[in-house]
Gaussian input, Z-matrix of N, CA and C with variables (Angstrom, degrees):
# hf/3-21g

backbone

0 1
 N
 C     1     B1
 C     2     B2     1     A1
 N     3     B3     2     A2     1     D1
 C     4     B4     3     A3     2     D2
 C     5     B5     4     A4     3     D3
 N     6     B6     5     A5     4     D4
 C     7     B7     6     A6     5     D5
 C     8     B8     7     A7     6     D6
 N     9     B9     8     A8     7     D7
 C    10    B10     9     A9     8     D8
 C    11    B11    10    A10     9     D9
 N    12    B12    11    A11    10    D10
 C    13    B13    12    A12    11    D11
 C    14    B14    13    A13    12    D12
 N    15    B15    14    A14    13    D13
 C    16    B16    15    A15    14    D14
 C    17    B17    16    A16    15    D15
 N    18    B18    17    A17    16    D16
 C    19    B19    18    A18    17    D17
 C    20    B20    19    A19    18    D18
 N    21    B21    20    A20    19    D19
 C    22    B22    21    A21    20    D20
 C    23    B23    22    A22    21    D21
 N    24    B24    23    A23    22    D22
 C    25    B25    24    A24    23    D23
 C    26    B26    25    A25    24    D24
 N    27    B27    26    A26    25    D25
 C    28    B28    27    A27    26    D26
 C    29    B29    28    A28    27    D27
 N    30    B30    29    A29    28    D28
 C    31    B31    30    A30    29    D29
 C    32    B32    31    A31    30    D30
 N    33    B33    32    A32    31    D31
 C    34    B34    33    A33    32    D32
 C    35    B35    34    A34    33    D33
 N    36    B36    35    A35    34    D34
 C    37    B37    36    A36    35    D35
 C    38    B38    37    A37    36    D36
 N    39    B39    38    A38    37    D37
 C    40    B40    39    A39    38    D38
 C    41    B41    40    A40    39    D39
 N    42    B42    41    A41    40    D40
 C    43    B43    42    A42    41    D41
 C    44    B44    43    A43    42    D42
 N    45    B45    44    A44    43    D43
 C    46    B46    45    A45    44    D44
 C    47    B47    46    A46    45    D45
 N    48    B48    47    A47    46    D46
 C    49    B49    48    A48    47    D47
 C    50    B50    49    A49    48    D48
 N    51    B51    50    A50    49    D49
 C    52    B52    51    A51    50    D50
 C    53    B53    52    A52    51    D51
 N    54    B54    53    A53    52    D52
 C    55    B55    54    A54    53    D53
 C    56    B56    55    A55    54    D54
 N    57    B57    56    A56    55    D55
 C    58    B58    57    A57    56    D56
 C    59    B59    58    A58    57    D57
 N    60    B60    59    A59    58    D58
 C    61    B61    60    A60    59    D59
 C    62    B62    61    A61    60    D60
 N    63    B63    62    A62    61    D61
 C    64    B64    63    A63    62    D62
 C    65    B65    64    A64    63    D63
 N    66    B66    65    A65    64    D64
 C    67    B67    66    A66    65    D65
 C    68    B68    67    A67    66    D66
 N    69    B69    68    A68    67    D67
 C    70    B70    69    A69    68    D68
 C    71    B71    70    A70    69    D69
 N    72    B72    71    A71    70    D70
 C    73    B73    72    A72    71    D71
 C    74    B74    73    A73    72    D72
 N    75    B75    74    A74    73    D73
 C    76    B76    75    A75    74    D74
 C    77    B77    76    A76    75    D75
 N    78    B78    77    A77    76    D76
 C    79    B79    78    A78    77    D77
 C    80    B80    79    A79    78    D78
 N    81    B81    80    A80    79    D79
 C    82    B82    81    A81    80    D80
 C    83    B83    82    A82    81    D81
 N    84    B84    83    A83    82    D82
 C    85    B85    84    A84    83    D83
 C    86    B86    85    A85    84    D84
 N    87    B87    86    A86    85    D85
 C    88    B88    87    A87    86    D86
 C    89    B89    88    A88    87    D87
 N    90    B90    89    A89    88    D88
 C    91    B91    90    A90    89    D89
 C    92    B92    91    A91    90    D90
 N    93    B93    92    A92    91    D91
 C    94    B94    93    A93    92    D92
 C    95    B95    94    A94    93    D93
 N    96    B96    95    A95    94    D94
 C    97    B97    96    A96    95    D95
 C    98    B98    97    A97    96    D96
 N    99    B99    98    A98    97    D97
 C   100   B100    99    A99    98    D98
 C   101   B101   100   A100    99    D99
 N   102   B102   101   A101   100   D100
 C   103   B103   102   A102   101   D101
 C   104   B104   103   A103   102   D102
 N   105   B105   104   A104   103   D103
 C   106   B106   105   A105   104   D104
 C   107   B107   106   A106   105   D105
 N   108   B108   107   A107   106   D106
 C   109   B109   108   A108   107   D107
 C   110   B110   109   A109   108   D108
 N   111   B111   110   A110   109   D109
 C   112   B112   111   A111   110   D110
 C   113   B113   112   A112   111   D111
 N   114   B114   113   A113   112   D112
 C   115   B115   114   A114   113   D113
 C   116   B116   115   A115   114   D114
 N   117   B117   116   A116   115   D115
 C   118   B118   117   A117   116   D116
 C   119   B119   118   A118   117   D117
 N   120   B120   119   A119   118   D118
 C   121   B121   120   A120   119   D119
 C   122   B122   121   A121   120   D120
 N   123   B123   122   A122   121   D121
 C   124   B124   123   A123   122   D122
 C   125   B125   124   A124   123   D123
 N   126   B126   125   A125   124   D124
 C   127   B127   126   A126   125   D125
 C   128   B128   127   A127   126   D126
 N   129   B129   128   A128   127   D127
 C   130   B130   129   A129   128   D128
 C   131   B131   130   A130   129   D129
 N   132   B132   131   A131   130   D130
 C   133   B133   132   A132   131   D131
 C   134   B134   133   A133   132   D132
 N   135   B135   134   A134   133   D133
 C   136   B136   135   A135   134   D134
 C   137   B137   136   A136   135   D135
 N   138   B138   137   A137   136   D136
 C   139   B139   138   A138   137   D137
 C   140   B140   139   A139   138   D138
 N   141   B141   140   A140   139   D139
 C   142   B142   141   A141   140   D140
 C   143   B143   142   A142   141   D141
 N   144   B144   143   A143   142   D142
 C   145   B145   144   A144   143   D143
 C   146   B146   145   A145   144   D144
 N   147   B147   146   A146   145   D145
 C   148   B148   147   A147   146   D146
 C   149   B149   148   A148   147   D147
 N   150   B150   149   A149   148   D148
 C   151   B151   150   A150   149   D149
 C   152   B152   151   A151   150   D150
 N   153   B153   152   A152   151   D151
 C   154   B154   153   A153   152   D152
 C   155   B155   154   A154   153   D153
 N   156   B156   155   A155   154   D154
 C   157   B157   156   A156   155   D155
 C   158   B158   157   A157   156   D156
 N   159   B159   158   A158   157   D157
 C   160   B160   159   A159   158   D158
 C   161   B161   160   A160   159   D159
 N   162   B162   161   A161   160   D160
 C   163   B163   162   A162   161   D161
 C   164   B164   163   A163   162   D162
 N   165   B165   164   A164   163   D163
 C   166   B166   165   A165   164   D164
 C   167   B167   166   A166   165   D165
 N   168   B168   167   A167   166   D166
 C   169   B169   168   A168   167   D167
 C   170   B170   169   A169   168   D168
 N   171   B171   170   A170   169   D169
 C   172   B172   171   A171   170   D170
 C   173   B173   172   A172   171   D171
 N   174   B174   173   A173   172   D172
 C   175   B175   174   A174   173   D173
 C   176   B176   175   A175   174   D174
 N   177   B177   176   A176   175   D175
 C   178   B178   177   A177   176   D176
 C   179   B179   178   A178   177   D177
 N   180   B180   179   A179   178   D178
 C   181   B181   180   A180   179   D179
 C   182   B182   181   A181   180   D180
 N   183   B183   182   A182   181   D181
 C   184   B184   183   A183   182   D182
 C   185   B185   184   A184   183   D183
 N   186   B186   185   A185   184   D184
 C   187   B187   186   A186   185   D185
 C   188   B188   187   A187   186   D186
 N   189   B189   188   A188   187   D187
 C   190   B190   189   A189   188   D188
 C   191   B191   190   A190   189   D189
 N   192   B192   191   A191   190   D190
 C   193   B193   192   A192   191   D191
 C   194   B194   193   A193   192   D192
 N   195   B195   194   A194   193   D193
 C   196   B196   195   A195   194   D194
 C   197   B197   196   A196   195   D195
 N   198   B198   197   A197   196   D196
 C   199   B199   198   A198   197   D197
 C   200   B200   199   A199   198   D198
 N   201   B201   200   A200   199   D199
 C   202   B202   201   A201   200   D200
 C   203   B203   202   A202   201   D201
 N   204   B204   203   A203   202   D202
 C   205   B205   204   A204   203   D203
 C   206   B206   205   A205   204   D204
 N   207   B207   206   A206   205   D205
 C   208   B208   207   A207   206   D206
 C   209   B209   208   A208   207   D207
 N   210   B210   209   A209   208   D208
 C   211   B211   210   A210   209   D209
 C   212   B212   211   A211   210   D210
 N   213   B213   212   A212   211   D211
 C   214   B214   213   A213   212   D212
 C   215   B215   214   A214   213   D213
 N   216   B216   215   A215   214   D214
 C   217   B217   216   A216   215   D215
 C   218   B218   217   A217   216   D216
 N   219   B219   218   A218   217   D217
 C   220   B220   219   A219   218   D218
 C   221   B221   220   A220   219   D219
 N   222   B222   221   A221   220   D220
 C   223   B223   222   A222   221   D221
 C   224   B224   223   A223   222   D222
 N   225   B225   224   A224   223   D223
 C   226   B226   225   A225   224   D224
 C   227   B227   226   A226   225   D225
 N   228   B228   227   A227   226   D226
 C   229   B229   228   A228   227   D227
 C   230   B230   229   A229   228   D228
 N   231   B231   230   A230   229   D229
 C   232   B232   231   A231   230   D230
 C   233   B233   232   A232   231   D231
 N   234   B234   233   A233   232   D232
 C   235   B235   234   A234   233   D233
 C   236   B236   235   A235   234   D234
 N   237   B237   236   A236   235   D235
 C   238   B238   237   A237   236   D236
 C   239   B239   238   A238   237   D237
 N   240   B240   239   A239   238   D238
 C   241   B241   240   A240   239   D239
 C   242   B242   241   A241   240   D240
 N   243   B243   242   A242   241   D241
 C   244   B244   243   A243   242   D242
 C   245   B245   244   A244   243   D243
 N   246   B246   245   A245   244   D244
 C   247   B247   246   A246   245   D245
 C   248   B248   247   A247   246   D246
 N   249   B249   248   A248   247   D247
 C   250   B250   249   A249   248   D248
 C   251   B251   250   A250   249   D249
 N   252   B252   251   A251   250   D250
 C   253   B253   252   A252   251   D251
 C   254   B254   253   A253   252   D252
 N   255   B255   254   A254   253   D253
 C   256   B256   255   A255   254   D254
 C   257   B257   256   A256   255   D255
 N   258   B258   257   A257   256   D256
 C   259   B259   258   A258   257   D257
 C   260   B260   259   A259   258   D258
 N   261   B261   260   A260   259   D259
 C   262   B262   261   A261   260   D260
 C   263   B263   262   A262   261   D261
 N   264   B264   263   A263   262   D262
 C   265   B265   264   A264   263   D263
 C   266   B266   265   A265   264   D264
 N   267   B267   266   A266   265   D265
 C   268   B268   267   A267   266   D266
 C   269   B269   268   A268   267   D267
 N   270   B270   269   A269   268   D268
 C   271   B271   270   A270   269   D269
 C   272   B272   271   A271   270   D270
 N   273   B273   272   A272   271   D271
 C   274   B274   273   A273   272   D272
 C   275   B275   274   A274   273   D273
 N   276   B276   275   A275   274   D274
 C   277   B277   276   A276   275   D275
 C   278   B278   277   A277   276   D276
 N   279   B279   278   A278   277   D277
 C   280   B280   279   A279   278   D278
 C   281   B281   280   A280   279   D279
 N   282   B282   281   A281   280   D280
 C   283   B283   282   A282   281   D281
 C   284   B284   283   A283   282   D282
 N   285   B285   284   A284   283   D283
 C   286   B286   285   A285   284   D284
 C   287   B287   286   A286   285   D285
 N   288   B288   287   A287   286   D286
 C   289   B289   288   A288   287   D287
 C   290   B290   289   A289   288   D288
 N   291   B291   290   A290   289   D289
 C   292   B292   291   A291   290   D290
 C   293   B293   292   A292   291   D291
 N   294   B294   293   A293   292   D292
 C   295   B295   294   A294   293   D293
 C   296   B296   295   A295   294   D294
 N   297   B297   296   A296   295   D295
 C   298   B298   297   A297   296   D296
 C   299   B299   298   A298   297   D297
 N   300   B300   299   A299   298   D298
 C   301   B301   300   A300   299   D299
 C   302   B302   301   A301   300   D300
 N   303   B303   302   A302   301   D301
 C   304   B304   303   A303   302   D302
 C   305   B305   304   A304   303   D303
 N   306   B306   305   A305   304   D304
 C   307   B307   306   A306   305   D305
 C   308   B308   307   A307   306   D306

   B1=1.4488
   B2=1.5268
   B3=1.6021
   B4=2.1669
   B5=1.1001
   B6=1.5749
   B7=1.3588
   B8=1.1575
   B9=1.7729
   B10=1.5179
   B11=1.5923
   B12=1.2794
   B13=2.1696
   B14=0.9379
   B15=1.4357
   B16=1.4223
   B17=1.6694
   B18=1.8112
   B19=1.6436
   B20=1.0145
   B21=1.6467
   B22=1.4126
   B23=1.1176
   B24=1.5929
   B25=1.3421
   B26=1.3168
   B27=1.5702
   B28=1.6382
   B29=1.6717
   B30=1.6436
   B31=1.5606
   B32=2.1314
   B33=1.5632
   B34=1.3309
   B35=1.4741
   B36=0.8659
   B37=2.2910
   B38=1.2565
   B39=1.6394
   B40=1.3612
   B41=1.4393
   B42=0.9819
   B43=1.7338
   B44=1.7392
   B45=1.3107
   B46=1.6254
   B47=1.6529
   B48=1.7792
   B49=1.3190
   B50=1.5769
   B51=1.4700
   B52=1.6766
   B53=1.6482
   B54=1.2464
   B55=1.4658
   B56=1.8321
   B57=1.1491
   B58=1.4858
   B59=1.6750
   B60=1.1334
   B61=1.6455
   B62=0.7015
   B63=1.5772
   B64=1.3751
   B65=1.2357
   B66=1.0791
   B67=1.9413
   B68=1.5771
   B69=1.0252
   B70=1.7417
   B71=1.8000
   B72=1.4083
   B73=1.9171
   B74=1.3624
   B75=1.1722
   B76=1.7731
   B77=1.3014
   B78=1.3515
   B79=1.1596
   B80=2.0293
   B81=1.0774
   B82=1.1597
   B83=1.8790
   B84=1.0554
   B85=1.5668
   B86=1.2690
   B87=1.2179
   B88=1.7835
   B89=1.6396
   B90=0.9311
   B91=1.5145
   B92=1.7592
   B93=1.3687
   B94=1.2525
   B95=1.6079
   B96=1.4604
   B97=1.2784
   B98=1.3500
   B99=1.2679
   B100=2.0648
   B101=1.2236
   B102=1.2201
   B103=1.4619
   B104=1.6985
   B105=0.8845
   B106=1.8194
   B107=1.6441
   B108=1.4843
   B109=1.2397
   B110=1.7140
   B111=1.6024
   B112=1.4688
   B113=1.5266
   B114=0.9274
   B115=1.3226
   B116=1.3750
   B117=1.3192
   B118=1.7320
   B119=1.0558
   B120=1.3266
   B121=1.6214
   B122=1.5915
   B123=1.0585
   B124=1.4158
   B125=1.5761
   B126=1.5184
   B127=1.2060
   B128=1.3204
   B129=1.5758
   B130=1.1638
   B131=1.6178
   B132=1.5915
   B133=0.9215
   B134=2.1007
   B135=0.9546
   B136=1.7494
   B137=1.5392
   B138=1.4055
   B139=1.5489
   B140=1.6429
   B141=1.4612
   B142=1.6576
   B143=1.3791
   B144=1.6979
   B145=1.7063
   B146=2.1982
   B147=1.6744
   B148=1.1675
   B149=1.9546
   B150=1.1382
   B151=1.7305
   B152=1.8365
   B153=1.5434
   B154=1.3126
   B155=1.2401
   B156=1.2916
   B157=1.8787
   B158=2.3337
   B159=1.2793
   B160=1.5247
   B161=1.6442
   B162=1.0398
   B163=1.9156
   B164=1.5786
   B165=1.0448
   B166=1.6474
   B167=1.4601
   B168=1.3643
   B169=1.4064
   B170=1.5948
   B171=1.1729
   B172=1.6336
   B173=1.4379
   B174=0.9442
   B175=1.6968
   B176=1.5588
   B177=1.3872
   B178=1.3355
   B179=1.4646
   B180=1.4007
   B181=0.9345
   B182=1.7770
   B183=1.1815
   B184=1.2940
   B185=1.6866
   B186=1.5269
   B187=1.8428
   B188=1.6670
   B189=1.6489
   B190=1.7070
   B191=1.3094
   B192=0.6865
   B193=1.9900
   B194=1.4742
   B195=1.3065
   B196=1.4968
   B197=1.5827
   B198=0.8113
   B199=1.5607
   B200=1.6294
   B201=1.3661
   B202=1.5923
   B203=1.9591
   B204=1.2675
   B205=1.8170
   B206=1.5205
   B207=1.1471
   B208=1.7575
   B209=1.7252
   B210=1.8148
   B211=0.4702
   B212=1.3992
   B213=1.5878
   B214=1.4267
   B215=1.8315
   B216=1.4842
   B217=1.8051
   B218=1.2389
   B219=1.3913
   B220=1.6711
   B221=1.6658
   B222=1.2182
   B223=1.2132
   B224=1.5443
   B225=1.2978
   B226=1.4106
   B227=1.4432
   B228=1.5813
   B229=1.1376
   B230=2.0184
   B231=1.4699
   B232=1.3074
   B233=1.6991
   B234=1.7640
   B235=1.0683
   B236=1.8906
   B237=1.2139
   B238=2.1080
   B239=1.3241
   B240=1.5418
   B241=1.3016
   B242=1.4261
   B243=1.5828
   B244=1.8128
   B245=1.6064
   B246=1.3291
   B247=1.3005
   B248=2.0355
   B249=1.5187
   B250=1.2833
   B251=1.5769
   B252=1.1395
   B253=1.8410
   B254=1.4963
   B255=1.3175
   B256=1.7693
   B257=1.8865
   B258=1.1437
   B259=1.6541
   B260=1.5629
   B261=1.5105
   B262=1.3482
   B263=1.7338
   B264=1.5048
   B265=1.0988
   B266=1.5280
   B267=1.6761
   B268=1.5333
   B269=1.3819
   B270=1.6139
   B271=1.4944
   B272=1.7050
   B273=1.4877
   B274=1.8043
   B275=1.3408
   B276=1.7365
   B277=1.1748
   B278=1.5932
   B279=1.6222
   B280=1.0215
   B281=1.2010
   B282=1.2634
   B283=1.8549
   B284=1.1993
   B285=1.4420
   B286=1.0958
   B287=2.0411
   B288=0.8837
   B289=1.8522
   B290=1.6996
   B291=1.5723
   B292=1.7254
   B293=1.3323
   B294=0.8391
   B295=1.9418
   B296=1.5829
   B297=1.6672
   B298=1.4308
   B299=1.3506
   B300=1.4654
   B301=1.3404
   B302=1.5699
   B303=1.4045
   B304=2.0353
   B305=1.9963
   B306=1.5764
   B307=1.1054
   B308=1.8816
   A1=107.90
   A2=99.51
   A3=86.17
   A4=114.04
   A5=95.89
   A6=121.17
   A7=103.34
   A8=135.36
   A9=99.30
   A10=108.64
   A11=99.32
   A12=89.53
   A13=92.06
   A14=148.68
   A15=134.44
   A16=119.25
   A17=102.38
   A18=98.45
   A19=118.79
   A20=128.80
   A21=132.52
   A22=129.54
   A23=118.55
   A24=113.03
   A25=133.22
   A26=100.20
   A27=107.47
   A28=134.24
   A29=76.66
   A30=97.02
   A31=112.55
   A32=105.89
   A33=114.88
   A34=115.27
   A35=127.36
   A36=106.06
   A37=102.47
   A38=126.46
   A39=118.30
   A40=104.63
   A41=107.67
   A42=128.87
   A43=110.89
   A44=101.25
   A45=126.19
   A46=112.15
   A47=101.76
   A48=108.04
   A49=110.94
   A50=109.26
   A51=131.09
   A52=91.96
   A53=151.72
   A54=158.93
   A55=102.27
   A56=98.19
   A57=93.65
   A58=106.30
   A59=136.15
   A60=115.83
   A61=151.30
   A62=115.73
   A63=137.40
   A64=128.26
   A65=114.59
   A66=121.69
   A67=78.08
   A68=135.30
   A69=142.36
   A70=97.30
   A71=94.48
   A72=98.11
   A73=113.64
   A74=99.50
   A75=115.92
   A76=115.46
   A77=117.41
   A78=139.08
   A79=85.79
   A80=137.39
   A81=152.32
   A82=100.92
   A83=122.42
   A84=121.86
   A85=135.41
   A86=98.94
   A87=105.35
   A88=103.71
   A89=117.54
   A90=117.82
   A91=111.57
   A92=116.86
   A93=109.78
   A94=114.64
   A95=103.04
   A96=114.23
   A97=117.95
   A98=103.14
   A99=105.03
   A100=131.31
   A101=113.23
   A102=142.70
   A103=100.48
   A104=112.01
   A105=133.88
   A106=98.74
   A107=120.97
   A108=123.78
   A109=115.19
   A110=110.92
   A111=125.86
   A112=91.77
   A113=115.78
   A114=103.84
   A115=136.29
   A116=112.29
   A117=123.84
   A118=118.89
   A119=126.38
   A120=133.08
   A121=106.60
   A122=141.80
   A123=129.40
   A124=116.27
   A125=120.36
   A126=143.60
   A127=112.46
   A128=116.78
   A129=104.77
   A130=136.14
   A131=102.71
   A132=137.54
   A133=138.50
   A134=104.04
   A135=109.83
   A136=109.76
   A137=117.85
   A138=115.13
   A139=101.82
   A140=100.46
   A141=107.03
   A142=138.67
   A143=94.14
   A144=124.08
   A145=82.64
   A146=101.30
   A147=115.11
   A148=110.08
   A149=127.47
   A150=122.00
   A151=85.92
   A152=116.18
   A153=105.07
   A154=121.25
   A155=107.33
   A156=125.05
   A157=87.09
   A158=121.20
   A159=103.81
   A160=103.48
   A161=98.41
   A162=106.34
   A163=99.19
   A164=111.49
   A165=129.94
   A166=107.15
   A167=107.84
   A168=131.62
   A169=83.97
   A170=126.27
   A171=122.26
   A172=107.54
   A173=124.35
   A174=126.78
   A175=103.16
   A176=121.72
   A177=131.48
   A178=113.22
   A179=130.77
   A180=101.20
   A181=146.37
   A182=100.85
   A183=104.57
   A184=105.82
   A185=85.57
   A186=82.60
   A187=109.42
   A188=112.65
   A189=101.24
   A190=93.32
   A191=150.74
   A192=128.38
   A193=88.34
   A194=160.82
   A195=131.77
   A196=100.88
   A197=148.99
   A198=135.38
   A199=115.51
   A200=117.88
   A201=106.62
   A202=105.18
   A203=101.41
   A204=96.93
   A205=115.12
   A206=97.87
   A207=119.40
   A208=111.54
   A209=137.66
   A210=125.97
   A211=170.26
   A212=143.04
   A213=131.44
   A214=113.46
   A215=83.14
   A216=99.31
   A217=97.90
   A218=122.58
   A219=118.51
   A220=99.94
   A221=141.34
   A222=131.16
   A223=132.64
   A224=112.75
   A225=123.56
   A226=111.78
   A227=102.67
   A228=130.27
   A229=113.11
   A230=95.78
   A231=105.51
   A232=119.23
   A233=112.75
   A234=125.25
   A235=110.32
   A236=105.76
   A237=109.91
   A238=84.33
   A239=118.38
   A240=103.18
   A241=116.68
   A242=117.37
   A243=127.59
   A244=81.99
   A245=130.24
   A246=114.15
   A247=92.93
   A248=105.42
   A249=121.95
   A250=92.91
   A251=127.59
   A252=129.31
   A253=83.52
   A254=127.63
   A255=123.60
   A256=90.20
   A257=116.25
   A258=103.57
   A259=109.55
   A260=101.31
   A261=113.05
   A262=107.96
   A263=140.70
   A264=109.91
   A265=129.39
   A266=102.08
   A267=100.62
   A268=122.37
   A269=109.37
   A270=111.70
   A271=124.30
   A272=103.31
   A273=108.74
   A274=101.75
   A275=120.28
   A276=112.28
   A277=112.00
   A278=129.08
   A279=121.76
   A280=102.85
   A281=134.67
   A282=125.06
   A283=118.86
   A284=121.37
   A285=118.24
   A286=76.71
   A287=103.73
   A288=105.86
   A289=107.84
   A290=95.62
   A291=107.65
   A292=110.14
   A293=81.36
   A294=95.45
   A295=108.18
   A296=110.73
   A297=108.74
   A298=104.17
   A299=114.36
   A300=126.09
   A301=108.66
   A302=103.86
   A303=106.28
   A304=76.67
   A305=98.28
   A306=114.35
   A307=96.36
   D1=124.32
   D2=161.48
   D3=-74.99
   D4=165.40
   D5=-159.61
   D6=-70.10
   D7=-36.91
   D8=-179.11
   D9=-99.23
   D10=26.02
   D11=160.30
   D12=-103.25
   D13=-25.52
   D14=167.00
   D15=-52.60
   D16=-46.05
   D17=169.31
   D18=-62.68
   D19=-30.53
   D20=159.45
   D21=-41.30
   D22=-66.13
   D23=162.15
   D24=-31.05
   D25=-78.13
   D26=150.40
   D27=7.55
   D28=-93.54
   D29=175.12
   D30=-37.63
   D31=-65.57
   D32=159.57
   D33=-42.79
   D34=-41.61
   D35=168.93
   D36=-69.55
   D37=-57.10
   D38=171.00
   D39=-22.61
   D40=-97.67
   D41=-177.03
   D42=-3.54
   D43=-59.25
   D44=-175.04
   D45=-60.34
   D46=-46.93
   D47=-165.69
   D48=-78.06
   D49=-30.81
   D50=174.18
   D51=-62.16
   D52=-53.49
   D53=-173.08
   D54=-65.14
   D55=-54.47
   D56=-179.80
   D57=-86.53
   D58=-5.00
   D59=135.92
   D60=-41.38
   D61=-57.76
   D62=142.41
   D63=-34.27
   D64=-48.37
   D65=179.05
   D66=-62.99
   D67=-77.46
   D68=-144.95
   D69=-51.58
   D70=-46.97
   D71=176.30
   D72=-43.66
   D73=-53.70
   D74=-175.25
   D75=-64.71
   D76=-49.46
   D77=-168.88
   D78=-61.74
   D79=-91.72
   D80=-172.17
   D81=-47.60
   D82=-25.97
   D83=139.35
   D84=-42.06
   D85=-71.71
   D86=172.49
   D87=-56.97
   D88=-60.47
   D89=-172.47
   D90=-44.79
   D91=-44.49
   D92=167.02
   D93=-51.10
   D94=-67.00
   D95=177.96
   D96=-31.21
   D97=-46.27
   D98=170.79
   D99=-63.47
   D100=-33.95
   D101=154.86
   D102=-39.40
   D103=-85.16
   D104=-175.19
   D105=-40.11
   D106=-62.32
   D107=-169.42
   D108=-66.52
   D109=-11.02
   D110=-166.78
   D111=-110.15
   D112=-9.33
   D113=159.83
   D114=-109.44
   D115=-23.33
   D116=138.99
   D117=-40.09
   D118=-59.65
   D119=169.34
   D120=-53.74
   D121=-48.86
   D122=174.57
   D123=-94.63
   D124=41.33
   D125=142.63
   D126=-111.36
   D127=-6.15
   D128=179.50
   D129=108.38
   D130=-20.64
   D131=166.49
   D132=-69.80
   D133=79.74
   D134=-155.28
   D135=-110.97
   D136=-171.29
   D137=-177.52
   D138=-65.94
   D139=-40.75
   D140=-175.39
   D141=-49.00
   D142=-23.04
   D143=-146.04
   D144=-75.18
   D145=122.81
   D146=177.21
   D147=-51.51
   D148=156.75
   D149=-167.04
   D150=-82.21
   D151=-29.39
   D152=-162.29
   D153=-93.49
   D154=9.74
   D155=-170.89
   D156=-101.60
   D157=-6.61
   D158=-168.91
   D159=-120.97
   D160=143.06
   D161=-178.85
   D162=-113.12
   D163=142.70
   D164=-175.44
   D165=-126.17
   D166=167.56
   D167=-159.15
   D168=-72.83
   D169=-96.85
   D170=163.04
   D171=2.80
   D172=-72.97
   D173=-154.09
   D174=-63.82
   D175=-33.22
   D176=172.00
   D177=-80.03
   D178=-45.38
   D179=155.79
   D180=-76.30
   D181=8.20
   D182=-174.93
   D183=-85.17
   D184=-34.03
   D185=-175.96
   D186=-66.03
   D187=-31.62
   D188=-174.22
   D189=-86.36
   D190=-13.93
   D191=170.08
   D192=-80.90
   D193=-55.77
   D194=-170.27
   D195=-75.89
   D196=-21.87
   D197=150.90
   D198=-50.67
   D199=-29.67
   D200=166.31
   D201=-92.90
   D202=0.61
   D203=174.83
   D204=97.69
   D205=-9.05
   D206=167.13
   D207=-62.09
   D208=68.80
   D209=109.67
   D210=51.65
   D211=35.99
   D212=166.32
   D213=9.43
   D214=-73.64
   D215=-172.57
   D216=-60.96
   D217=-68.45
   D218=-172.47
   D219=-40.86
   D220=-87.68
   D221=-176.90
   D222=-19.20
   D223=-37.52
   D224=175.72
   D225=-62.56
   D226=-52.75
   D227=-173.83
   D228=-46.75
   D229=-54.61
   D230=-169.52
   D231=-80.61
   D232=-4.03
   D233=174.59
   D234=-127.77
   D235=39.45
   D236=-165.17
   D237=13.75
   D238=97.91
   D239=131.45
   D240=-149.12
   D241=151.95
   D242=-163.37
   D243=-58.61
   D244=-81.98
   D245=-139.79
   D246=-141.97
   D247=129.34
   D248=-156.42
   D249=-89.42
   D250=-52.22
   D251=166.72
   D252=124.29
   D253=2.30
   D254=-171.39
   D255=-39.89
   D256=-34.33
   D257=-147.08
   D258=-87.31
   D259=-25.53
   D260=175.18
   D261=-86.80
   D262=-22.46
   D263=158.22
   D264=-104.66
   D265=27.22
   D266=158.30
   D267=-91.01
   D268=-27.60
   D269=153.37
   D270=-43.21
   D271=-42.55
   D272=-175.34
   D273=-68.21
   D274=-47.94
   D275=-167.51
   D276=-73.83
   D277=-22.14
   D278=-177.61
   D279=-79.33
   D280=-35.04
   D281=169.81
   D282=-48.63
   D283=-31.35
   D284=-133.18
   D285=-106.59
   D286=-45.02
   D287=174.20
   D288=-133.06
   D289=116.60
   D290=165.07
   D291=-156.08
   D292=170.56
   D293=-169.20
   D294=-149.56
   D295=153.11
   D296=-173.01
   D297=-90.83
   D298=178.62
   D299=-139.59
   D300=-168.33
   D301=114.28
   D302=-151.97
   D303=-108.19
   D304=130.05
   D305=-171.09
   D306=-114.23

């Protein structure tokens, strides 16, 4: 074989084997992901599950910093600033950890 249909070839398994990594990445992605979602579901937790029946990492901490008086407003206040993002990373932190909650 010449050498550059040999780099050709080559190059083409490269090509193939870099493609079938990726599928394997993904592949071993989703599978976590299923994992994670099968275990939400046997906490109880589903597409159905009402937003006001679940408490989040955010939501807990927001309540013990206003139990020490800590504030949205107080925070703004003590650094001038228009808007602190408090609201946008209690959303991240409550996605990121929540759990259901029998009312």
């Amino acid at each position: 074989m010449e050498g550059w249909k040999l780099l050709i070839y080559f190059y083409g398994l490269l090509k193939n084997y870099s493609i079938y990594k990726q599928i394997k990445i993904m592949s071993d992605i989703r599978q976590e992901m299923d994992q994670v979602i099968n275990e939400l579901k046997n906490k109880g937790i589903h597409e159905t599950t009402n937003p006001n029946e679940i408490t989040g990492l955010g939501d807990v901490l927001e309540s013990t910093l206003t139990k020490f008086g800590i504030t949205q407003e107080r925070y703004k206040n003590w650094f001038g600033l228009e808007e602190c993002g408090c609201t946008e990373r209690k959303k991240w932190l409550n996605g990121l950890f929540s759990w259901h909650t029998k009312k």
